[in-house]
C-alpha positions in Angstrom: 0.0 0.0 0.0 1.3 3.2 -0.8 1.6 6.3 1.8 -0.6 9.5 1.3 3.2 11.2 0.6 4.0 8.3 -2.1 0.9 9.1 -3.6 1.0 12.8 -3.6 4.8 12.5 -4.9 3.3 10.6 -8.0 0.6 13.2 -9.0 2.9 16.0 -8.7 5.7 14.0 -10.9 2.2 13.5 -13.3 0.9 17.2 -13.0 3.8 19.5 -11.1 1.1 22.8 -11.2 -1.8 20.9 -9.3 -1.1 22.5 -6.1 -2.2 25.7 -8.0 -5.1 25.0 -8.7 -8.3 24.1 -6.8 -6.6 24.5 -3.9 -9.1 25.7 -0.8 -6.3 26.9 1.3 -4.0 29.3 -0.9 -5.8 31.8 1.1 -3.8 31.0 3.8 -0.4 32.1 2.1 0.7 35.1 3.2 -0.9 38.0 2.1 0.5 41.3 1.8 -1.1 44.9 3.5 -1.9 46.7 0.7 -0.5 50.0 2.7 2.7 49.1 3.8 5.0 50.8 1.5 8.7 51.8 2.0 8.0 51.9 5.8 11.0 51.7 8.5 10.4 49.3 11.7 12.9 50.1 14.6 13.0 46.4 16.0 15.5 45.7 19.3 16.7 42.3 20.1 17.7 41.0 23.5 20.6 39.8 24.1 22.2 37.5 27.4 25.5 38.1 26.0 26.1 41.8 26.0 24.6 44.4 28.2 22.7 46.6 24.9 20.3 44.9 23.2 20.5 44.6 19.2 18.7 46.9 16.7 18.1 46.6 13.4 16.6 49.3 11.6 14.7 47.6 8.8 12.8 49.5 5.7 9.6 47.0 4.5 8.0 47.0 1.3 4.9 44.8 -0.3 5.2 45.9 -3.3 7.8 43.4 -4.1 6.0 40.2 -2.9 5.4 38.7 0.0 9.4 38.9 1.3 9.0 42.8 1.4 7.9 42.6 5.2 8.4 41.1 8.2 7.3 37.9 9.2 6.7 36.8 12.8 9.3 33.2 12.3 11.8 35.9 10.9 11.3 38.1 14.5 11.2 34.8 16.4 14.6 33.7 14.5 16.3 36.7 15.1 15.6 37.0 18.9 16.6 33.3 19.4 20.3 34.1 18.0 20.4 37.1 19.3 20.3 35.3 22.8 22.8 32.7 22.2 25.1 35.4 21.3 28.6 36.5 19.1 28.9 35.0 15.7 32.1 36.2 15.5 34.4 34.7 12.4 31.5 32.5 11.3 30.2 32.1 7.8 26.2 32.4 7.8 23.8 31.9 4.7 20.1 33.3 5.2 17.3 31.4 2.7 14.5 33.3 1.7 15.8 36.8 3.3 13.0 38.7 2.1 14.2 41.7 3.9 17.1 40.3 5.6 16.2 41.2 9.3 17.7 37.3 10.5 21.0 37.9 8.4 21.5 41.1 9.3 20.8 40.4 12.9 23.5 37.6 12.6 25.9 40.3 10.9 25.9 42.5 14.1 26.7 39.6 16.0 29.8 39.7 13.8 29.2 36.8 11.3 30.0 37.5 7.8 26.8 36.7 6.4 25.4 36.1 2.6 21.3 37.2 2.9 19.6 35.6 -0.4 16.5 35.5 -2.1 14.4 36.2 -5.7 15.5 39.3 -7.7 12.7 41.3 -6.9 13.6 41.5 -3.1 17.4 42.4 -3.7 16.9 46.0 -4.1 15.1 45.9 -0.6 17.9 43.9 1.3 20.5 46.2 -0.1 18.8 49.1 1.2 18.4 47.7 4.7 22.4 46.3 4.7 23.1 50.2 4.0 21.0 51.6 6.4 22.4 49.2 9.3 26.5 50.0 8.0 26.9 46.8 7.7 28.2 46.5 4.3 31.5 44.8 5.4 30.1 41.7 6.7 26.5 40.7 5.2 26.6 40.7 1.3 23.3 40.1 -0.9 22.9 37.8 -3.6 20.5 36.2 -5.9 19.6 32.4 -5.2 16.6 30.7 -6.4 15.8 27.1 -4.5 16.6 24.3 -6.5 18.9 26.0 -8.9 22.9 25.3 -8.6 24.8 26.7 -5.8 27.1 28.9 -6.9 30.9 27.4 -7.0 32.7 30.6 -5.4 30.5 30.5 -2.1 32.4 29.8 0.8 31.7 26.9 3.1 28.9 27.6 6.1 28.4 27.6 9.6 25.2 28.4 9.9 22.3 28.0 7.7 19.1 30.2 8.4 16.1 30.1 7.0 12.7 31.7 8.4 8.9 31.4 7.6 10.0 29.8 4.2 7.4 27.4 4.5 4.1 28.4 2.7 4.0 27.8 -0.7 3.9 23.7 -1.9 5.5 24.0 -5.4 8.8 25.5 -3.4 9.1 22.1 -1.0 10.9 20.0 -2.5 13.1 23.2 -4.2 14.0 24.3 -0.8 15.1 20.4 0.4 17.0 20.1 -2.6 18.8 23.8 -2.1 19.2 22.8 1.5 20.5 19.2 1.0 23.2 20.7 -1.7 24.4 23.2 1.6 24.8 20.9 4.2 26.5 18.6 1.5 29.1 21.3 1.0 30.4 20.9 4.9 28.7 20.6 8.0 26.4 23.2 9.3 24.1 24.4 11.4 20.6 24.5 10.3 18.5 26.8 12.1 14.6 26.8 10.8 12.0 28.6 12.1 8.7 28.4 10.9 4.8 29.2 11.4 2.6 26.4 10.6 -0.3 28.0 8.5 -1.6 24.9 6.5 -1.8 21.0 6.6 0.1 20.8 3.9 2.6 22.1 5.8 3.2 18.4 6.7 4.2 17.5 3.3 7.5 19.5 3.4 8.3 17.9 6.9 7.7 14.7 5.4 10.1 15.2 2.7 13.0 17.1 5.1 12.9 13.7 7.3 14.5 12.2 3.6 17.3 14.1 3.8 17.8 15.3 7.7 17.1 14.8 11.3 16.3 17.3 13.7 15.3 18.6 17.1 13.4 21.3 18.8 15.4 24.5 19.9 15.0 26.1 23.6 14.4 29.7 23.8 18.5 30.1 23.5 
């Protein structure tokens, strides 16, 4: 007998589109606030480790899509490595940066960071690694899940990727992307999510192929 993940696995290899159609919870992706446009958030970050707290100044934008504001798993993200403190000398990779508020967090805690996402949110992460001066250690750069690493990226420490889960088609282009890092050394992989849909489960489903993992603390 075939598993319900076997069997969805065969009618998207048959028709790779069907979760875009018919589908009675796409109105649970993400939607964008028609009025936020080219706003600036002032957002401060606890920290254990040092007596000030972090802050990010971040400009958001929906105009560009769904990345172009701040998500609650990014927030959540940000505040957990915030806690556990320096990042000093370590390579970090953000997936699915949107604005970049977890990679730029991680670049005030000294990591040189690479924030990444679709072309339309580049102009946006720029803007924000300006307006924090933090030019010198977090650089932006195009990367589409599922495509081919690029060969000049360095090894990573740290892989972080927030509220990337909420569009099906992406699953198995963000396992694939995320396989293809961890296969380059041996990072990190810090994931922080907000379940919104059952399908949800389908992408867990297909990580368990290709990792294990367990359950962060508060930091």
């Amino acid at each position: 007998m075939h598993s319900e993940l076997e069997l969805d696995e065969q009618l998207d290899a048959l028709d790779p589109l069907r979760h875009l159609r018919n589908d009675d919870e796409l109105d649970l992706v993400p939607a964008q606030p028609p009025s936020i446009r080219n706003q600036t958030l002032q957002l401060s970050f606890p920290s254990a480790h040092v007596p000030d707290p972090v802050q990010i100044s971040l400009l958001v934008d929906a105009s560009p899509g769904c990345g172009g504001i701040a998500w609650p798993a990014g927030e959540v993200l940000s505040t957990y490595i915030c806690r556990r403190g320096s990042l000093k000398g370590k390579n970090v990779l953000e997936l699915g940066s949107g604005t970049g508020l977890v990679g730029l967090a991680a670049g005030t805690l000294g990591a040189n960071v690479w924030i990444t996402d679709q072309a339309p949110l580049l102009a946006i992460m720029a803007r924000n690694v300006e307006m924090n001066n933090l030019s010198h250690r977090v650089s932006v750069m195009e990367l589409n899940w599922g495509e081919p690493l690029a060969s000049d990226l360095p090894r990573f420490d740290v892989i972080l990727a927030a509220d990337c889960v909420y569009f099906e088609p992406a699953f198995p282009l963000l396992v694939q992307t995320l396989d293809e890092l961890a296969a380059r050394g041996d990072p990190e992989i810090l994931f922080c999510y907000k379940k919104r849909r059952k399908a949800d489960k389908r992408f867990f489903n297909m990580l368990r192929k290709k990792f294990i993992w367990t359950e962060a603390g508060s930091g």
